[in-house]
C-alpha positions as a Markdown table, in Angstrom:
| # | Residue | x | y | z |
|---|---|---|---|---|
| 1 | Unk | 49.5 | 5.2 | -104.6 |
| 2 | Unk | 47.1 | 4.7 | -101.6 |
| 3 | Unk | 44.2 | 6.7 | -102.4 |
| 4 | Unk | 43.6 | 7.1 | -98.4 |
| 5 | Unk | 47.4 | 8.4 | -97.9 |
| 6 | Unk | 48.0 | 11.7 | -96.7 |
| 7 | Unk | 51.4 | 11.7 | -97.5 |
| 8 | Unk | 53.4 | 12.4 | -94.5 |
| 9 | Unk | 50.6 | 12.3 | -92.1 |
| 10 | Unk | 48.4 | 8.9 | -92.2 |
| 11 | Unk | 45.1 | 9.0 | -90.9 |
| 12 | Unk | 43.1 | 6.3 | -89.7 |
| 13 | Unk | 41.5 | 4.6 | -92.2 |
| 14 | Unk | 40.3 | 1.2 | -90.4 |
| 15 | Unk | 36.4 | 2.1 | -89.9 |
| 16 | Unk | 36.4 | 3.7 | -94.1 |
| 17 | Unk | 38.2 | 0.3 | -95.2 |
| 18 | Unk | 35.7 | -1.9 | -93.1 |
| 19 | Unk | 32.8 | 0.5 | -94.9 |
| 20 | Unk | 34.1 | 0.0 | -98.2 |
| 21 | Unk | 34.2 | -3.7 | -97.6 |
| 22 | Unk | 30.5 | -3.6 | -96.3 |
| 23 | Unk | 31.7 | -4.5 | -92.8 |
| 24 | Unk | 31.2 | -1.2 | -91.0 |
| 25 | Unk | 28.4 | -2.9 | -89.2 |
| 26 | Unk | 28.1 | -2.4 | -85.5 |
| 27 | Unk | 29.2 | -6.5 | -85.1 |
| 28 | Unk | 32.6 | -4.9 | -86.3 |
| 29 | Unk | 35.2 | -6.2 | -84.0 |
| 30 | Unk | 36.9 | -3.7 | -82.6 |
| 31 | Unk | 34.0 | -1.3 | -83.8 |
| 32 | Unk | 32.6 | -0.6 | -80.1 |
| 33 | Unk | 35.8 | -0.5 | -78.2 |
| 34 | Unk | 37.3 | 2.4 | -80.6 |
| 35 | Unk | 33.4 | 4.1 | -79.8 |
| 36 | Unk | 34.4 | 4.3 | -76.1 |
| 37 | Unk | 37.9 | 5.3 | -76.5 |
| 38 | Unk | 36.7 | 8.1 | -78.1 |
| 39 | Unk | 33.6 | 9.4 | -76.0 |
| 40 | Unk | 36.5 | 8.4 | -72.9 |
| 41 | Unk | 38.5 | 11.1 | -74.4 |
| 42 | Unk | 35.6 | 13.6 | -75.1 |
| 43 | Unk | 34.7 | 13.0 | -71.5 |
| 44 | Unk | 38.3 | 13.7 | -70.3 |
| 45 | Unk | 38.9 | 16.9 | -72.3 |
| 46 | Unk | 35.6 | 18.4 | -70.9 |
| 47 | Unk | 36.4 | 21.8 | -69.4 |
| 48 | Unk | 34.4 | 24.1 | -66.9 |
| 49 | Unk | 36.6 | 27.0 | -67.6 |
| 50 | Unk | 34.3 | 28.7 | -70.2 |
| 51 | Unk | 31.0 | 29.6 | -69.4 |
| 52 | Unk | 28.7 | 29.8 | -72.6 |
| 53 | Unk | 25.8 | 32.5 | -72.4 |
| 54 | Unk | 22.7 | 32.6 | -74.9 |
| 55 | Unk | 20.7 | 35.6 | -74.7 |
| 56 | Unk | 18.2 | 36.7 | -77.3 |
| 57 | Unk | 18.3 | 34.1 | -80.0 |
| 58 | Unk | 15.3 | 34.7 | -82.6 |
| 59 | Unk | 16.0 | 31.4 | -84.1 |
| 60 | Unk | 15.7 | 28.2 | -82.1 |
| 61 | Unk | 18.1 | 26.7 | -85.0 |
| 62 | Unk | 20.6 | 28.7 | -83.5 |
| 63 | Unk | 20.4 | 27.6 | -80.3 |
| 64 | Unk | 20.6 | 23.7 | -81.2 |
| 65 | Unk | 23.6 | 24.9 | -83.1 |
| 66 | Unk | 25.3 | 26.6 | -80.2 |
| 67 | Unk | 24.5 | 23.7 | -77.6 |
| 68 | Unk | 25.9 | 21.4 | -80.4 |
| 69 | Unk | 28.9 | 23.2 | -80.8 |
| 70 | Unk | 29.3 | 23.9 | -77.5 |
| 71 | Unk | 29.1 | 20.0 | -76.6 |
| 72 | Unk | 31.7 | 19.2 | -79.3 |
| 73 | Unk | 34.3 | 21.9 | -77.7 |
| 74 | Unk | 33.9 | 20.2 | -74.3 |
| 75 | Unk | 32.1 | 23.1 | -73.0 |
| 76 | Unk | 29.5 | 22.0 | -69.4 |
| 77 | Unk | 28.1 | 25.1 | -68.9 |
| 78 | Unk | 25.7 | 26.8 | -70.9 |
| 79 | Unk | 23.3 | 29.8 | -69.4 |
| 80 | Unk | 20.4 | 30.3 | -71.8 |
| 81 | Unk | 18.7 | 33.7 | -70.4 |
| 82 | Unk | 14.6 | 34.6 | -71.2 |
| 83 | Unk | 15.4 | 38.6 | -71.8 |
């Protein structure tokens, strides 16, 4: 059996293949297109609806973790208030 199989669901295993072969270079063909397909998407999917508010964070950890998350749910708005 396929190591990589999910069973009924199959999961794209083109870039893990191409690292376990040592080719998972940047000179990959197909490498850079499959980079801008996905950021193309992230783009798309972007939403204004939510508005994200920091107020009082003790720990400036915690904001690079809320500005990270809030960038990887699409959120563009992001209100960091001095209290």
């Amino acid at each position: 059996a396929d190591p990589l199989s999910l069973g009924p669901v199959e999961m794209d295993t083109t870039a893990l293949r191409d690292a376990r072969a040592g080719a998972g270079d940047v000179d990959t063909p197909g490498l850079a297109d499959r980079f801008f397909r996905k950021a193309e998407t992230a783009v798309l999917n972007r939403t204004s609806r939510i508005l994200c508010v920091i107020e009082r964070c003790t720990d400036e950890h915690n904001y690079s973790a809320v500005l990270r998350t809030a960038e990887a749910l699409g959120v563009q708005h992001v209100w960091l208030v001095d209290p």
